[in-house]
Structure formats: C-alpha cells, structure tokens
C-alpha positions in Angstrom: 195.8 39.7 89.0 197.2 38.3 92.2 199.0 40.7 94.6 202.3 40.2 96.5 201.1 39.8 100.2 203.7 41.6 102.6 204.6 40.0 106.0 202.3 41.2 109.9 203.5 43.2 112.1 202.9 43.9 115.8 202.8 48.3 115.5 204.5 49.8 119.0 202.2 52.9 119.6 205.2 54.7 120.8 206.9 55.4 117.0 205.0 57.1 113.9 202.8 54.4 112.2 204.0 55.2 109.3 207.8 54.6 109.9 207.2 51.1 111.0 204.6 49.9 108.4 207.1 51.0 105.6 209.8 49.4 107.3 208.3 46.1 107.2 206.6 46.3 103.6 210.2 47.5 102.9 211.2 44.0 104.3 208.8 42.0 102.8 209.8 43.6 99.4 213.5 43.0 99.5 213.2 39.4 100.9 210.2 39.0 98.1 210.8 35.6 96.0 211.1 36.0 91.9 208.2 34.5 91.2 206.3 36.3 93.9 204.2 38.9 92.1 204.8 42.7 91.8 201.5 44.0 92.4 200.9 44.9 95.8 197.4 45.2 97.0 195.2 48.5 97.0 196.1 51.4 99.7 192.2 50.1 101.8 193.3 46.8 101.6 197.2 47.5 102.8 195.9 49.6 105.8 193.3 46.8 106.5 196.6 44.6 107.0 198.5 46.6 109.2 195.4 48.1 111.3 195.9 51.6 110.2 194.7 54.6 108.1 194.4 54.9 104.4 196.3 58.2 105.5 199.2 56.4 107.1 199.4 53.9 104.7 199.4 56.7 102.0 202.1 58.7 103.8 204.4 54.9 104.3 204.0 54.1 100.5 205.2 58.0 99.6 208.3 56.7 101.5 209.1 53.6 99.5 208.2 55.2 96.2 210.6 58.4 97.3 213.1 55.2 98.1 212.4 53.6 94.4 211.3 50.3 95.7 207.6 51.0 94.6 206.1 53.1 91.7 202.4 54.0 91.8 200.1 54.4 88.5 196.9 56.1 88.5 194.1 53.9 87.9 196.5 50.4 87.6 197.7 50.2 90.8 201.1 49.7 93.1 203.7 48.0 91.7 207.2 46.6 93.0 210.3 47.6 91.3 211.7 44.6 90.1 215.6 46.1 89.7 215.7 47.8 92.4 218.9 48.2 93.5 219.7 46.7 97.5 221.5 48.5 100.1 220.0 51.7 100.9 221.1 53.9 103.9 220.3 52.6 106.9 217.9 54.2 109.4 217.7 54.1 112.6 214.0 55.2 114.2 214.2 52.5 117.7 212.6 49.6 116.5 213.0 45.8 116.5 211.3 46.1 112.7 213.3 48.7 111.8 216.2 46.7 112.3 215.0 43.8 110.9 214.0 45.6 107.4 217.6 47.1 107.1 219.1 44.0 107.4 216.8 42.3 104.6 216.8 41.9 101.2 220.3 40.7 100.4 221.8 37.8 98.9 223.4 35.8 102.1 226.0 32.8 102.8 226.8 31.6 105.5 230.9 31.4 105.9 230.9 29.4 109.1 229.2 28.6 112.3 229.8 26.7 115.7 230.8 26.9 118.9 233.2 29.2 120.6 234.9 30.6 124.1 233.6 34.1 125.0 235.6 36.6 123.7 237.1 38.9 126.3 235.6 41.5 124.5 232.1 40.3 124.9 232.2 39.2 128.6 230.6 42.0 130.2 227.4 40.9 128.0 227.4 37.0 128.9 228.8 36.5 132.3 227.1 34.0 133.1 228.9 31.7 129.9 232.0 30.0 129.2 230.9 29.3 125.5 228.6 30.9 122.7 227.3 29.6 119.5 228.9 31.5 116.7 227.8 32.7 112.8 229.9 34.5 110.3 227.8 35.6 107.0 228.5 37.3 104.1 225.7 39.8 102.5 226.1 40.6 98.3 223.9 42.6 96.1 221.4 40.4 94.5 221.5 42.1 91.3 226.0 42.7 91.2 226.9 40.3 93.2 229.3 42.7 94.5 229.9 41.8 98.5 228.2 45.0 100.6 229.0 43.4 104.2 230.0 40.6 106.2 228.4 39.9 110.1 229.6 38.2 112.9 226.6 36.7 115.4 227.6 35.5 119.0 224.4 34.1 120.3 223.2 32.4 124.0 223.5 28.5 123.3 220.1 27.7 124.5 218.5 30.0 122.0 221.3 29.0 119.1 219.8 25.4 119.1 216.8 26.2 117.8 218.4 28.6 115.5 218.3 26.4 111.7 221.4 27.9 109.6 219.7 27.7 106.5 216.9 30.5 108.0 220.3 32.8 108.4 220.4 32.4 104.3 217.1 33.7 104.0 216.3 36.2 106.8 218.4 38.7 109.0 219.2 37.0 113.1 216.6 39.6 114.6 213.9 37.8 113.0 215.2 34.3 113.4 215.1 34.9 117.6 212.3 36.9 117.2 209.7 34.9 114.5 211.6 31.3 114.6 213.1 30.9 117.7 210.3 33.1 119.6 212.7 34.9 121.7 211.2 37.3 123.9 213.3 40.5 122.4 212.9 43.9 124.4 215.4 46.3 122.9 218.3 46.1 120.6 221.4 49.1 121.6 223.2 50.1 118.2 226.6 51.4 118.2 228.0 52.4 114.8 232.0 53.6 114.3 234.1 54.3 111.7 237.2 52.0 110.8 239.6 50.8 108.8 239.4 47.7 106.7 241.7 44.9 108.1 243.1 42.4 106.4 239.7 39.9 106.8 237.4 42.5 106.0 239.5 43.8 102.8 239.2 40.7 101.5 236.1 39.5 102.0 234.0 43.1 101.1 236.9 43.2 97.7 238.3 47.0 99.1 241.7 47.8 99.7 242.9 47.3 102.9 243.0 50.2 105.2 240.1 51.5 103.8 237.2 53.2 105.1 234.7 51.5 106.4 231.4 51.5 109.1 231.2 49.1 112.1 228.4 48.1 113.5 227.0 46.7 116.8 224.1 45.5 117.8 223.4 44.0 121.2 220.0 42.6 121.4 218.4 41.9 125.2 215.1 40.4 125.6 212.2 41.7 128.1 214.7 40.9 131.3 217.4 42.6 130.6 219.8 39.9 129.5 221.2 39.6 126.5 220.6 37.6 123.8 222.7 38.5 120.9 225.7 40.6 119.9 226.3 41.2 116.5 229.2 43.4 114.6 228.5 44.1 111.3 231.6 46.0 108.7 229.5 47.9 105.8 231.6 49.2 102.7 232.1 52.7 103.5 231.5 53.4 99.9 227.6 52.0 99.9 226.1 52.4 103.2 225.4 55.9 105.3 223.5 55.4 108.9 220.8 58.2 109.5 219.2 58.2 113.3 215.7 60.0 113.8 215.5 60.9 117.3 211.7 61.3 118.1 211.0 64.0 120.6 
C-alpha cells in the first residue's frame, strides 16, 4: 500500500523536536490532496524523514492522534483521518513552521489583490515605500463550508512579484515567501487582540455584527531586520482559541 509522503523540514535545535515535526506533518496532513493516500509511513521510516528519533517521532504522532488528525492500529499501521474537522486552536511555540501549519489546511479564495498606498497604520514597518502589493483571502472549512477567517497581506513589491496568486489558494503567505519566493525569513512577531466584528468582517465570517471576535497580526522580517510582510488576520471568536508555550 502506498503511503502519504509529508513535506521536509529544516528542524531549529532551539525548540523541542517534537513540536516542530508535528507541526509540519500537521501541515502536510491538512493541505493533503483527496486522492493522496491515508496511510502514512511507519514511525522508523517518519523519523528517517525528519532526522530524528523513533522516540520523538513517537512523542509528535501522540500529539496529532490526541488532536484527531491521526489514529494508530496495532499491527496495520498509521492512518489519516479523512473527516477530520479543520480549525483547531492555534498554537504558538516561535516558529516559522509553526506558523505555517496553523495557517494550513483550509479551503481558500482569494477576494482581491493589487496594488496599494501604505496605510498610515503600517508605515513604521515600510518606511522606505510609497506603495505595497496587497491580498485579501477568505479561509472556509473544507468539510461545512462555513467561513472560519478572512486575511489581509501587505507585502514588499519586489518580493510580491514573484508571489503567483493561485499559490495563495493553496498554501498559507509564510510558505509562499519562504518555499516559492525563497525569502530569507528570520522571525515572525504575533500580536493577537480581541474585537468586535465590523461591518466587513460580519459579513464576510456570517456573525452578527459586533460580535466577538480574535485579531491577528503577524509581521514577518527576514534575517536583516526588515520587514517583509504584515498580515491581520479576524478568526470567529466562536472556533478559534490561541495557546502560547513559552519555552524556558
């Protein structure tokens, strides 16, 4: 039987192992095509992947099975749940990956993008521009269809022409500068509020207006220090909760 084969990744030594490899086999399960298959490959052959232990790979796939993305049968193997049910909380452990893996596994369109004059708001992170490329998408549960949140992208024109909107459909903007574009990214800065739904957002995440719900930003610099991308996200207060590890 074939197995599903997840996606690399490049482990920082400074987080647990284990966070970051089930972060991105978390990715590659949510952004998994339908006809990929939903065997995934043994535990040796998974830690063989990601250069680790059969005892960190172990401790990662504990943490997508207690997540309900995998289930594991004795003697048959690892297999992907195939209704498994998008949007999970979000957690926030520090890495690109992380990130990357929260912002996967959706269905995705993309409302409108272009170009646009700085907003005031934003200047103290491009002073160097007069005009940034712009993308405003929409995320839905694959299975519902019911809208979960909607993301605005201001992005540095230079790195936003090599930027294909279709990718935008498919995969979250983190790993379009990072895997497509081949940006140089060297920390993202989250900031994450609680608001009330405005007339835009009411309508476009289908809850009443004034509602609760949580804002998020993302600033994303690369290994100099300038920045790259600034993204505000509004999640439906009703199906998303933000947990941040702190790792003494």
């Amino acid at each position: 039987m074939t197995s599903f084969a997840p996606d690399s990744i490049v482990l920082n030594r400074k987080l647990p192992l284990w966070y970051q490899v089930s972060q991105s086999l978390r990715a590659s399960i949510l952004g998994r095509r339908p006809q990929d298959p939903l065997r995934l490959p043994t535990e040796e052959q998974l830690a063989g992947h990601y250069g680790v232990s059969v005892l960190t790979m172990r401790q990662a796939l504990k943490e997508l099975e207690d997540e309900g993305l995998i289930t594991r049968h004795r003697r048959r193997g690892t297999f992907i749940e195939p209704h498994v049910r998008r949007g999970a909380p979000v957690r926030l452990l520090g890495s690109v990956d992380a990130i990357v893996a929260q912002q996967s596994g959706m269905v995705t369109e993309l409302l409108d993008h272009g170009k646009a004059a700085v907003p005031p708001e934003l200047a103290e992170h491009f002073p160097d521009l007069g005009e940034v490329a712009t993308y405003h998408r929409l995320r839905s549960d694959e299975k519902t269809g019911e809208p979960t949140n909607h993301a605005r992208n201001w992005v540095r024109p230079e790195f936003a022409a090599r930027v294909d909107p279709a990718d935008l459909e498919q995969w979250p903007m983190t790993k379009v500068l990072r895997d497509v574009v081949g940006a140089d990214i060297g920390r993202i800065t989250d900031t994450v509020s609680a608001r009330l739904a405005n007339p835009e957002t009411a309508r476009l995440l289908d809850v009443p207006l004034l509602s609760p719900i949580l804002h998020y930003t993302g600033v994303t610099y690369d290994t100099d220090g300038r920045v790259l991308d600034v993204a505000e996200i509004h999640y439906r207060g009703d199906r998303f909760s933000f947990t941040v590890t702190l790792d003494a």
